[in-house]
C-alpha positions as CSV (number, residue, x, y, z in Angstrom):
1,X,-42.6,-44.6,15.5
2,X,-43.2,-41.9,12.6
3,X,-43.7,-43.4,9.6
4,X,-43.8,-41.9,6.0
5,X,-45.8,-42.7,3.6
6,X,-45.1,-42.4,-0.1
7,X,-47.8,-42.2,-2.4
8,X,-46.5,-43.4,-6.3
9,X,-49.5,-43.4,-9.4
10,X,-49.4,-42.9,-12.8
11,X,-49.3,-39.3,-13.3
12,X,-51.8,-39.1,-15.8
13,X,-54.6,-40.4,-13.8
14,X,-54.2,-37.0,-11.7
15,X,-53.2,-34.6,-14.7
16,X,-56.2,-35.5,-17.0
17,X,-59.0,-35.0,-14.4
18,X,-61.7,-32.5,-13.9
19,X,-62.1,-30.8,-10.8
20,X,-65.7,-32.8,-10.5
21,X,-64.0,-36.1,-10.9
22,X,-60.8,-35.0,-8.3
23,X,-63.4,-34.1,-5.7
24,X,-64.4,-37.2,-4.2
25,X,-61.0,-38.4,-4.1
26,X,-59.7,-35.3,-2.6
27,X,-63.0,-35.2,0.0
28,X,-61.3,-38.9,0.8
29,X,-58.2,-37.3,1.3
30,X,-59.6,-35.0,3.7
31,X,-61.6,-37.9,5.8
32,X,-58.4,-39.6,6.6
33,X,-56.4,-36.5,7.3
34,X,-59.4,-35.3,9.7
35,X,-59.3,-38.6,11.2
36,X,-55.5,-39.5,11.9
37,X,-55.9,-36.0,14.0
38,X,-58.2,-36.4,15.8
39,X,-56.5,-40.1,16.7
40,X,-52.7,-38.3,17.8
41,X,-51.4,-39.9,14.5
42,X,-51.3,-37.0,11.8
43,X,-47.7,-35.5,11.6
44,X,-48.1,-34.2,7.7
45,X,-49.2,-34.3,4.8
46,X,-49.1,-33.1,0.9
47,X,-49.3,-33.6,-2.6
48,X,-46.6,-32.6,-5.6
49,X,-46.6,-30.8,-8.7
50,X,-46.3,-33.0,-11.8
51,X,-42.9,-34.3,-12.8
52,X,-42.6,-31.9,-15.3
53,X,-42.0,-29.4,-12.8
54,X,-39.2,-31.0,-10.8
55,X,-35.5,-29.9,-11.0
56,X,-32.6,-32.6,-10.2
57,X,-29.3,-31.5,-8.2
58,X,-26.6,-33.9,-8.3
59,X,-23.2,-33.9,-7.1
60,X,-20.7,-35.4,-9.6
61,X,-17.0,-35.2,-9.0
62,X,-17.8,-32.4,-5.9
63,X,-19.6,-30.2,-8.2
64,X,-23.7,-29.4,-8.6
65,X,-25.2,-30.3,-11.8
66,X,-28.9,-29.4,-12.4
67,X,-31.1,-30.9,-14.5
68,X,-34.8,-30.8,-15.5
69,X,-37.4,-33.5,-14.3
70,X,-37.0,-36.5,-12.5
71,X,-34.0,-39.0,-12.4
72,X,-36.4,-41.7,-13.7
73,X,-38.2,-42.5,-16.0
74,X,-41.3,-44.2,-14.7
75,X,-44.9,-44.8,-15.5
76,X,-45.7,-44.0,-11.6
77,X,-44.3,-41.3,-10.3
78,X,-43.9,-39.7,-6.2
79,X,-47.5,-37.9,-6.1
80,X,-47.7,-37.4,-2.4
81,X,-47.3,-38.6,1.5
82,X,-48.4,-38.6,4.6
83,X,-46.1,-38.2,8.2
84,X,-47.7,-40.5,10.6
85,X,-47.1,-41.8,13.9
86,X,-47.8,-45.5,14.5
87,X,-47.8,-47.8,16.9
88,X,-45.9,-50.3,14.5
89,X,-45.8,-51.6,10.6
90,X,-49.6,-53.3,11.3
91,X,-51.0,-49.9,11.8
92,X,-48.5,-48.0,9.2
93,X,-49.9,-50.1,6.7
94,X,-53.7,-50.1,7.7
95,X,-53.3,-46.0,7.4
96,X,-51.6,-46.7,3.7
97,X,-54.7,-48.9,3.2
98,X,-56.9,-46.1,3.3
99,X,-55.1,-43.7,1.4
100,X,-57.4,-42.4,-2.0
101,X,-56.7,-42.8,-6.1
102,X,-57.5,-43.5,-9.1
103,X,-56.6,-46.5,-10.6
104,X,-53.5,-48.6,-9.8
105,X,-51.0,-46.6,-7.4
106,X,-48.5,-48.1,-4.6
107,X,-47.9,-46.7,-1.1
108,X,-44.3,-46.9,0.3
109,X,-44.0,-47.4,3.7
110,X,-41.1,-46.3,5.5
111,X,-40.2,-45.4,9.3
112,X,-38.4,-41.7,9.6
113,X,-35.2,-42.6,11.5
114,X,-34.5,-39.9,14.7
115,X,-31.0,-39.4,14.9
116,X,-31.1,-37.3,18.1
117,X,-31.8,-40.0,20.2
């Protein structure tokens, strides 16, 4: 099953570091990419620009409205994922386990539904 993984922090922990302090994190970024490909399991991968770049599009009353930023306002924000393909929730969430920050940050774990089957 492919599973997505959803990587939430506190933006600030990313925004107020030096490229010295992001690179071991980012080198333990790259560990666990190298190694879910080399095990089958690596379907994708990324990181996002800060909140501050996001635009909203919602549909209200069958028309667009855009907006600047996020929907919520939230001290941890959607940083990143990671598309895997697991076995089941055991090995979803031992992937998540290894997944690099700083600080406190929270990995949501969710299988990608196939509606072509």
């Amino acid at each position: 099953m492919i599973y997505l993984l959803m990587i939430y922090a506190n933006e600030a922990d990313w925004t107020t570091k030096t490229e010295a302090e992001m690179a071991p994190i980012m080198a333990e970024h790259e560990r666990l990419e190298r190694d879910l490909r080399s095990a089958g399991k690596y379907k994708g991968c990324g990181g996002l620009a800060p909140t501050s770049s996001a635009t909203t599009l919602r549909i209200q009353s069958g028309k667009p409205i855009v907006t600047d930023g996020p929907f919520a306002e939230t001290k941890e924000a959607f940083g990143g994922y990671y598309l895997v393909d697991a076995k089941d929730l055991d090995e979803a969430l031992s992937f998540a386990g290894r997944i690099p920050g700083f600080g406190n940050r929270a990995v949501e774990i969710r299988p990608v539904l196939d509606f072509r089957t």
